[in-house]
N, C-alpha and C positions, 0 to 999 in steps of 0.2 A: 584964232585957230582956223584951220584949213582942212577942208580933207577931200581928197579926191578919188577915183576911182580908175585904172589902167589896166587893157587885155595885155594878158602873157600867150595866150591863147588859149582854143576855143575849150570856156566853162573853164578857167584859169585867169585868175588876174591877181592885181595886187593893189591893195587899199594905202594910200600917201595919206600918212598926220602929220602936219605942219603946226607947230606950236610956237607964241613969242613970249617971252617974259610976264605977259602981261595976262596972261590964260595960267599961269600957274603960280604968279609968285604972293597971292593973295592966301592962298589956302598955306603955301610955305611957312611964312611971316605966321602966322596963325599957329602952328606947330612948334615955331621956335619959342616964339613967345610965352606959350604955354611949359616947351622946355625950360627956359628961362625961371617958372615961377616952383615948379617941383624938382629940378636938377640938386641932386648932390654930388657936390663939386668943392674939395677941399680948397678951403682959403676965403670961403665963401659960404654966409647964411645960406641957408633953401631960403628959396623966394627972392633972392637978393644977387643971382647971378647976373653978370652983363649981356644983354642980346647981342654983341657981338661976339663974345667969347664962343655964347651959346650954336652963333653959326658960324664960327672959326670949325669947333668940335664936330657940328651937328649938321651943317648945312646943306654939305653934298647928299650924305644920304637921306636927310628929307626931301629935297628935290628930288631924285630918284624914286623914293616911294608916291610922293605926290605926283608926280610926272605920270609914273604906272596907273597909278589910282583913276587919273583922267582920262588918258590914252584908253584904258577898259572901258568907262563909265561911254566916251565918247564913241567908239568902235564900235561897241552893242548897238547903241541909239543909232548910228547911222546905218548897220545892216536893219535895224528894223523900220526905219524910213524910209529905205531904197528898197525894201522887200527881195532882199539877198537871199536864198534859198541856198546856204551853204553846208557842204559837206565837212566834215569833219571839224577843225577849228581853226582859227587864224597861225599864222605862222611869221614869227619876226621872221624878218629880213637884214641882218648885221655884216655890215661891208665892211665898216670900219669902226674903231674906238670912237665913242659917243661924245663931246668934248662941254660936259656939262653946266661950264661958267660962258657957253657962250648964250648969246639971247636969243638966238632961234632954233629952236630944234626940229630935225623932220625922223620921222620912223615910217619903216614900211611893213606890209604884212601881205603875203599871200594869200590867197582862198582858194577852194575850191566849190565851184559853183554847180549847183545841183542841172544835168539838163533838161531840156525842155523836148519832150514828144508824146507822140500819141499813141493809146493803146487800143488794139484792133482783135476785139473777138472773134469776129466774124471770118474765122481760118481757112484759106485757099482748099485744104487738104480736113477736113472735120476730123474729128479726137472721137474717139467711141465711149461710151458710156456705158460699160456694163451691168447687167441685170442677172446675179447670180441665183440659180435654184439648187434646189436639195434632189437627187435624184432618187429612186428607189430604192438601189444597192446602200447607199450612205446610211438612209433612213432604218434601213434592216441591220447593218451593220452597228449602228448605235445603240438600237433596241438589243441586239445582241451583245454588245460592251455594256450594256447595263443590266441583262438578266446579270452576266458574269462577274459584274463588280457587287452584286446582291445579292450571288447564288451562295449555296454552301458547299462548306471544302468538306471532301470525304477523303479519308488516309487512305493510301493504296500501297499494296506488298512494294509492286517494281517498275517503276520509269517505262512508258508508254508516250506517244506523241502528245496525249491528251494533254498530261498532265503538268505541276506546276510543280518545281522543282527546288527547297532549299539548299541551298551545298556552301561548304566553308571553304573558298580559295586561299589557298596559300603560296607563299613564295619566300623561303629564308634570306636569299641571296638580297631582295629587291626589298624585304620588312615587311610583307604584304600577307596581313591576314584579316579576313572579313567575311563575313556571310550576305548572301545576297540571293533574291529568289529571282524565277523566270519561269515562262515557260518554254518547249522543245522550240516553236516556231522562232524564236528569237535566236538562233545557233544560226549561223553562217557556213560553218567548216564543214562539209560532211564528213568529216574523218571524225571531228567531236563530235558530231551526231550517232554517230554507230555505237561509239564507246562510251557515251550513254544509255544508249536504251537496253534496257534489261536490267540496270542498277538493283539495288536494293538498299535500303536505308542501314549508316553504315560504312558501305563499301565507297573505297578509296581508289582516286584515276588519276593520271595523269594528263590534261590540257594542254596546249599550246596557244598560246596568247593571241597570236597572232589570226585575223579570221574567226575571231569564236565568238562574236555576235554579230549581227547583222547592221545593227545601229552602235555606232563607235561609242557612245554616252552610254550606252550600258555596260561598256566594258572600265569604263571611269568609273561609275557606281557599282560594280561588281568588285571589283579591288581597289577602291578608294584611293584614284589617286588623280593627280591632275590630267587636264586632257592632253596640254602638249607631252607630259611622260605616256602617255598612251598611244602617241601617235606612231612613235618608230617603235612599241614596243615587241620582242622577239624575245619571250621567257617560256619553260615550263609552270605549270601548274599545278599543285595538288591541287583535288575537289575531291573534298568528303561529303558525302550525302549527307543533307540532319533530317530532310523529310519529301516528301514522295505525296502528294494533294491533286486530288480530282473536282475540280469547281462545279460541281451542279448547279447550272443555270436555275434562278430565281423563276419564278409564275408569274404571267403578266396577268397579274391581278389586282383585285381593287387596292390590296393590302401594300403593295410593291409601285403601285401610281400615288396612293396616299403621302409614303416615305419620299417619293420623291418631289411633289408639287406640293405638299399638303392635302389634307381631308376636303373629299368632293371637286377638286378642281378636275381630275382625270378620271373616266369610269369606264373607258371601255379603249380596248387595241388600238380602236379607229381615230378617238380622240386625243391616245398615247403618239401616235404618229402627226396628227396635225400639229399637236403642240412640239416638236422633237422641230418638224418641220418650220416651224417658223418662229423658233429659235433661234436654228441653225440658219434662216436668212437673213435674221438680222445682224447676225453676226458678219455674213454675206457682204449685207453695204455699208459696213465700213471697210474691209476691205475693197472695196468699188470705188467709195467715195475717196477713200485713199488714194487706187491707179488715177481715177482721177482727177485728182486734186495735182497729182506729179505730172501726170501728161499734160494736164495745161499747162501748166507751172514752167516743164521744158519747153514747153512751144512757143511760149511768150517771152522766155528769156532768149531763144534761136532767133527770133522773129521784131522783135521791137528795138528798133535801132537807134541807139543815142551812143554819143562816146565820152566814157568818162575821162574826165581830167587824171592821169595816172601816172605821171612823172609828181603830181603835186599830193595825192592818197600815199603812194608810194615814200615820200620823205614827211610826211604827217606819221605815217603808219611806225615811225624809227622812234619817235617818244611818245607816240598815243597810250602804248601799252603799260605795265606795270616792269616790265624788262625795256631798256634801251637797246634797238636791233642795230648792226650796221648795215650799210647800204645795203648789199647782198639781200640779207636778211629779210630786210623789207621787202624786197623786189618779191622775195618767195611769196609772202606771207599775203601778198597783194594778190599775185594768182590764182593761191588757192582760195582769198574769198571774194576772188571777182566778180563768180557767178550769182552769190547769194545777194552781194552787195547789187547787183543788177538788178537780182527781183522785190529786194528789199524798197527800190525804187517806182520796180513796175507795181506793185505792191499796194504802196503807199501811194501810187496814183490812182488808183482802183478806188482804193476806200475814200478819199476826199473825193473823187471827180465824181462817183456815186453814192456819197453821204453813211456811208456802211462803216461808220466809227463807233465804238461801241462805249458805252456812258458805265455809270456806276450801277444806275438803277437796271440796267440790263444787265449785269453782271450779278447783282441781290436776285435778279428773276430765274436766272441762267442756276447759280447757286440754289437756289429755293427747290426746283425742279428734279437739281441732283439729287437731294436728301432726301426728297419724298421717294424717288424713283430707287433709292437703294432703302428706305424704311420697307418700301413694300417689298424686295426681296427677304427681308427677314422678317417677315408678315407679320410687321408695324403698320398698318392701315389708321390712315385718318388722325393722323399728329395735328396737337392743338396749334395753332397759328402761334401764341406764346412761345411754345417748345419747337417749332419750326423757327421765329424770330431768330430764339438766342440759339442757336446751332449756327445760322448765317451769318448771326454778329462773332461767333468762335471763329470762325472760318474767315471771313475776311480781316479780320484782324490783323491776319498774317501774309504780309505784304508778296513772300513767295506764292501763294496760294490764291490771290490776286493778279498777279501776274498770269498765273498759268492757265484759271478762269476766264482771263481776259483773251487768251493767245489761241484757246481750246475755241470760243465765242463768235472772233474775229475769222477762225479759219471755217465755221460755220457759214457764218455771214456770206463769205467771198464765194464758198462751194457753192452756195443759192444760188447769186446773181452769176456764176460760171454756167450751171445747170441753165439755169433762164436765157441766160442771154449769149452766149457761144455757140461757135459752129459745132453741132455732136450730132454723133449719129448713135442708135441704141443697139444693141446685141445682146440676146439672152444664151447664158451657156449653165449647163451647169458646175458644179464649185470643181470637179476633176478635171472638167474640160478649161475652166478659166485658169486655173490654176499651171496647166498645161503651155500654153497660150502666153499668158502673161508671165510667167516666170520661166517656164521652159524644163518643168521637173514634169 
């Protein structure tokens, strides 16, 4: 047996097996032989068949299977001799009918070869690293969504800006009947605004669909129905009043910090606000760690230059999948994941070149960390090491949930050594102004 290795070009080649009779017809003989002694074959005991009969009937397709059998066996060992670093997976190469009674045979197979370059943190142009805060308005604003989600509703005669508003929209033509509350600020139309206020519980109006709330998703859940029917919609309305509610905001008091954190965590306005506050920041960097987790992400895919083999991904990519693609098809399927597949590389060169692969036992620690950290939000404090055990032996069990431990770990890991060791520069904004900034609402 022979087997060699030839460029097609660059991070493209094709692996030559050269095989002679004498590299496969041992394991043959072996197969038939054994055919020979279990065969039923009319005219003939079992065990009593002739070997040659046996490879008149049986012989081509044992050599074929034997043939494959070695070709595999032999093709692995040699990429992992030659430390081949190949993408995807080998690919015959069939020019011609294979002529199987002859004594030499050769197959080829394509690869494609993983390339080779280097990754460079150190960015011409630095990536920002945002440091998001809570600013006062937010802070007052939350305190104020939460007297209101605590306070108590008081009935009122008649529709006022204040208040909170149940009414049963209808629509015979569209099927549409449903009750739904709000309050005024959430009206968009000021034509629906007028011809609400002064209502009385009761009384019946007519709406127009179209502009009658400010956020399009409460017009979904006001008349239950899906969003794309709500996008073009232009119907009238019935709206019957069923109730007319004045939310009297809750007392920032002990009793209203208790329901919220538990007893004694929260005692006073000033300590209600820190804690509000720095909630709300951690909520902050992940969002952060997110933009930046992406900002590098694209800067290193713009900026790290290798070229992949993509006439060779491109015809792998036609039977890789669970569907056979035609050419065409491929060619699509390859642009659109040529990006990920890039950083999929840069990636995976990050993590081996600085040892940031993540094992089991960091995955049980990762895991461990989680449970305790969501027991204490439902003030579970201080679970037995036992009952921590067998929750992470539940948990990883399930090889989805492993995975995703593993993916949540790994993009920890890499955010680290990107914070550490990249070119960034830091800016603090707060969440209206980053929000502004980075997304551009």
């Amino acid at each position: 047996m022979k087997i060699s290795q030839k460029s097609l070009s660059k991070n493209h080649s094709k692996i030559i097996v050269n095989l002679s009779k004498d590299d496969y017809s041992d394991n043959v003989n072996k197969v038939l032989l054994n055919y020979s002694k279990t065969a039923n074959i009319p005219g003939f005991r079992k065990g009593h068949v002739p070997l040659g009969l046996v490879r008149k009937q049986y012989g081509k397709a044992v050599i074929v299977d034997e043939v494959n059998k070695l070709i595999q066996e032999k093709l692995r060992n040699y990429m992992v001799s030659e430390k081949l670093d190949i993408l995807g997976s080998p690919l015959p190469i069939s020019d011609e009918e294979i002529d199987w009674d002859s004594g030499e045979l050769s197959f080829e197979f394509e690869i494609g070869l993983t390339p080779e370059f280097e990754v460079n943190l150190k960015f011409k142009k630095p990536v920002t690293s945002y440091t998001v805060s809570a600013d006062k308005k937010m802070i007052d604003d939350q305190i104020l969504n939460i007297q209101n989600q605590y306070g108590k509703l008081v009935a009122k005669n008649e529709v006022n800006k204040n208040n909170e508003i149940t009414a049963l929209f209808e629509n015979e033509e569209e099927k549409i009947s449903n009750t739904f509350t709000f309050k005024l600020d959430k009206i968009k139309s000021k034509t629906n605004l007028k011809l609400l206020m002064g209502l009385k519980v009761g009384d019946t109006i007519d709406l127009k669909s179209k502009n009658l709330f400010t956020n399009p998703s409460d017009l979904t859940a006001a008349l239950k129905i899906t969003t794309e029917k709500s996008e073009n919609l232009k119907i009238n309305l019935s709206c019957k009043i069923k109730e007319i509610n004045f939310r009297e905001p809750a007392d920032l008091d002990v009793e209203l910090f208790d329901k919220l954190y538990g007893k004694g965590t929260v005692k006073t306005v000033n300590e209600l606000r820190k804690k509000i506050t720095e909630d709300a920041e951690k909520q902050f960097v992940q969002q952060s760690d997110q933009k930046l987790l992406n900002d590098v992400t694209e800067y290193l895919i713009d900026n790290t230059k290798f070229d992949l083999p993509s006439k060779f991904l491109q015809k792998w990519m036609e039977t890789a999948g669970e569907k056979t693609l035609s050419s065409e098809e491929a060619k699509q399927e390859y642009e659109k994941s040529k990006k990920s597949m890039r950083y999929q590389l840069i990636e995976g060169k990050i993590i081996t070149d600085n040892k940031l692969q993540v094992n089991m036992d960091d995955i049980k620690s990762y895991a461990k960390q989680m449970i305790v950290n969501q027991m204490l939000q439902y003030g579970q404090a201080n679970p037995s090491d036992k009952e921590l055990d067998d929750i992470v032996f539940r948990v990883l069990s399930n090889k989805d949930e492993v995975k995703r431990l593993s993916e949540q770990l790994t993009s920890q890991k890499i955010l680290a050594f990107y914070k550490e060791n990249a070119n960034l520069k830091s800016k603090k904004l707060t969440y209206e102004k980053f929000v502004k900034e980075v997304y551009g609402a």
